[in-house]
Steps between C-alpha positions, in 0.01 A plus 500: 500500500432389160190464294426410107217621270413488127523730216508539139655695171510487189828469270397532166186353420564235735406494893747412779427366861684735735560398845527802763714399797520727816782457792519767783748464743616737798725791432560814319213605284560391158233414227679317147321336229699264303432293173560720250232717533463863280445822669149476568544160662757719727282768564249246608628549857368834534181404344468194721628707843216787455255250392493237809553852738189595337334197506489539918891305536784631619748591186827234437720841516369589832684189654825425548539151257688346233210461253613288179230462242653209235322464129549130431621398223782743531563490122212607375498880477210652718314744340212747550273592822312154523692356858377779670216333653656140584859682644248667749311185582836306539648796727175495744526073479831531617490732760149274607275842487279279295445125462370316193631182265670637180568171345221476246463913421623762250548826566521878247436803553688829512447702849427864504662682826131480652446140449308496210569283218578637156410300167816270332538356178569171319208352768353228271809281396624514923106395590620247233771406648381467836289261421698275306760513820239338712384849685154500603439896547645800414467814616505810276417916500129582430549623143686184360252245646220455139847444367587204735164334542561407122662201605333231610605272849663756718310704727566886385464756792499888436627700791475857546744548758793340760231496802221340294721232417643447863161493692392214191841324578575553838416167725562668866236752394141428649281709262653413220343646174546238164514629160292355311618341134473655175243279293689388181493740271256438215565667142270636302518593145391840456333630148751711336421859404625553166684847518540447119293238257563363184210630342593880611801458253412607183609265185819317593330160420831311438658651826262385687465133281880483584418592871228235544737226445730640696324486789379146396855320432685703758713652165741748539381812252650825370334737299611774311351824355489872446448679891146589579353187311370286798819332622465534876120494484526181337757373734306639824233372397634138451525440890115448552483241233740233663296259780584496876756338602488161698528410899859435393562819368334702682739379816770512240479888382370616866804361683723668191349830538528474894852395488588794292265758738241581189223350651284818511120347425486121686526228354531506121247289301544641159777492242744772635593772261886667508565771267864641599620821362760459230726701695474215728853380605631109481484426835162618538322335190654157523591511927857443656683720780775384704225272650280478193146592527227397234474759192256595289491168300438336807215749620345432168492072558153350348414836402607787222840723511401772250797673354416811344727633227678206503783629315611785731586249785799415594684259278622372749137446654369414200786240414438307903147435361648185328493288783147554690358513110661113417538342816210666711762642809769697560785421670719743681905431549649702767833454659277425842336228271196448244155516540221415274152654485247402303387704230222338266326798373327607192731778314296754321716784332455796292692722274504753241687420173759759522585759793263748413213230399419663118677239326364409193201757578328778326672723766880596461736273635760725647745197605766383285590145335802473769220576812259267369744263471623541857129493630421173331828307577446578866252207480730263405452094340466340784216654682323571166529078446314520899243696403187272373356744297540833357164717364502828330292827688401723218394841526094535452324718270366777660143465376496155704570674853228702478206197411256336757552193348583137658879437498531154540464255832487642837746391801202241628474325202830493435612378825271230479659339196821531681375278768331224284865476314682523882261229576604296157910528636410394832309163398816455246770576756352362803587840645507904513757429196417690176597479170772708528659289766547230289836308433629322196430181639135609611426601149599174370291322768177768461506620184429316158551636176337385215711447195315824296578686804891409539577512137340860532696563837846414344469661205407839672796452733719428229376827288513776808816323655346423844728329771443192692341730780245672239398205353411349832355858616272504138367122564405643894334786375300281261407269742335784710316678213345140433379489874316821451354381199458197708622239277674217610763484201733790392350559150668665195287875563653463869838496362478770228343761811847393713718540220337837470636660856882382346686855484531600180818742493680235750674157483 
């Protein structure tokens, strides 16, 4: 006896069409899964035994049978609780308890003992997948179903449990109750609450300048400062004033958070925020494993990875940067093989200017020249030349915490200038592309200069030393200061501001 149904997992950020083949034949009990599955693709016997006895069959280990369940293709390590559901459908096909056509169906879902079926991740890219295989439904728990219906052209059914799905399926059955399926899923925006707005931080008007086209250009920022001056306000704060992200990337950052099983509020619409600890390890900030998982970087893609205290990271850590900061991904080399993740973020980091911040402060500095020293190198050329722009955090005079007073733009109005220069880039580009994202060659092709503005440029670049990557980095940032002033032409004030967020103790 032999049956075949369909299944799905994910290997990296990529989906894979499993096939689930059954054979029973007569003899000594015996129930083997092969294909290279993990323990809990092992253990799925037990699960799958208890779960069709509960579901009003008679259990595979009750019988004396040969039961091989085969993972197709074999080389493809099988991972995770997601065959649960189709191994039990293939079983009860082959032993012709049940009788429906598999050919054009998907099916996930991890089995409790009862029957139930218990929520799985990485749904959205397998829906995906599915589809672009041919399948025309797909069958999934209860809880991952919103997530599904995302995609469009593939019927999406949620199932609570094994005997829901069988009396849908099942042709001998004469009252046969249909699931019904799940409308596509329709996103809405919803209004932000702003946990922390611009205008609730006192002074810090060239912070949050610096922060503004940030968020506009998609340019990496650091900024630096005594402790207790704003920093992570400022930086917290940032989030709300970057627009929603497209279609695109909104099925682009779910599926990443569902691959990695951070999925925690539906379907993410907004800019995600990371903000790892700076005890944070390597493997965890940029991904990798023995089968490498995404990281950090890649949790942060077309949002904001906040690094707080920037210098006590890692240097290791802090050195990996490099790549995802140039080139936009990371890419992991394991003796098992490479994988690359994307990793397009917005960096935002803070630090103090000396380990115990009172550098160059009316309070004591109580670290000496060979600590400071130490502290700053840990940021080393490289990512300081990858960081668009660096802006000082001063301390505030104590008179000025205490006044009612206006203090500067709030979040709304911010956030709308940040969309009318987004808006600018995508007209320009063609596409979610900002300024940031340019290359050489799209600078030459998008950008003109005019001659007072390049003899300025080169002259500048020539007195502070920049490199080939700051001098492309300064014309970038120029170009998005001049699409929040919207003006069409980089002009000569443009310039000076951008030269102005160069680092001034660096290069």
């Amino acid at each position: 006896m032999f049956s075949k149904v369909f299944s799905s997992q994910t290997n990296l950020l990529d989906a894979h069409i499993i096939d689930i083949e059954v054979d029973i034949s007569k003899g000594l009990h015996k129930f083997s899964v092969v294909g290279l599955p993990d323990k809990a693709v092992e253990e799925s016997r037990d699960r799958v035994s208890a779960a069709i006895k509960n579901s009003g069959f008679k259990s595979p280990k009750s019988r004396n049978q040969k039961i091989v369940i085969a993972l197709a293709p074999a080389n493809i390590k099988k991972e995770g609780p997601n065959f649960d559901l189709g191994i039990a459908l293939a079983y009860l096909l082959a032993t012709e308890e049940i009788e429906f056509n598999p050919s054009d169906k998907i099916f996930l879902g991890e089995l409790a003992l009862d029957g139930k079926l218990r929520k799985i991740k990485g749904v959205l890219p397998l829906v995906k997948k599915a589809k672009e295989e041919g399948f025309k439904e797909i069958y999934l728990p209860k809880e991952n179903v919103l997530e599904g219906a995302l995609i469009e052209g593939i019927e999406v059914y949620g199932v609570e449990n094994l005997s829901q799905l069988l009396k849908h399926l099942n042709i001998g059955l004469k009252n046969k109750e249909l699931i019904k399926p799940q409308p596509l899923t329709k996103i809405k925006l919803d209004n932000l609450n702003y946990e922390i707005d611009f205008c609730d931080i006192k002074g810090q008007e060239t912070a949050k300048r610096g922060l503004e086209i940030s968020a506009a250009g998609g340019h990496n920022i650091a900024m630096f400062g005594p402790p207790g001056t704003g920093k992570t306000m400022l930086a917290k704060a940032f989030c709300y004033v970057l627009p929603p992200l497209s279609f695109d990337d909104i099925l682009e950052v779910t599926s990443i958070h569902s691959v990695a099983g951070v999925l925690s509020k539906g379907i993410i619409t907004h800019p995600p925020l990371r903000s790892p600890h700076h005890t944070s390890s390597h493997v965890s900030v940029v991904g990798g494993g023995t089968f490498p998982k995404p990281g950090e970087v890649t949790l942060a893609h077309k949002g904001v990875l906040f690094v707080d205290e920037f210098p006590e990271f890692n240097r290791q850590v802090i050195d990996s940067l490099r790549q995802p900061l140039e080139d936009k991904i990371i890419s992991i080399s394991r003796a098992k093989g490479t994988a690359v993740f994307p990793a397009n973020f917005i960096l935002i980091a803070t630090m103090n200017p000396c380990p115990c911040g009172n550098y160059q402060s009316k309070h004591e500095c109580t670290c000496s020249s060979n600590q400071i020293n130490n502290y700053q190198r840990k940021i080393s050329g490289p990512i300081v030349d990858r960081i668009d722009m660096w802006t000082e955090v001063s301390k505030i005079e104590y008179s000025k915490l205490s006044e009612k007073t206006n203090n500067g733009d709030s979040t709304e109005l911010i956030r709308t200038r940040v969309v009318k220069a987004r808006q600018k880039q995508k007209e320009r580009f063609g596409s979610e592309k900002t300024n940031s994202d340019m290359s050489a060659k799209d600078i030459e092709k998008y950008i003109q200069l005019s001659p007072q503005v390049k003899e300025l440029l080169n002259k500048s670049a020539q007195n502070i030393n920049l490199s080939a990557r700051a001098y492309h980095k300064i014309i970038k940032l120029s170009r998005t200061i001049a699409d929040l002033d919207n003006s069409n032409e980089i002009l000569i004030k443009h310039l000076m501001e951008a030269l102005t967020y160069r680092p001034k103790n660096k290069n």
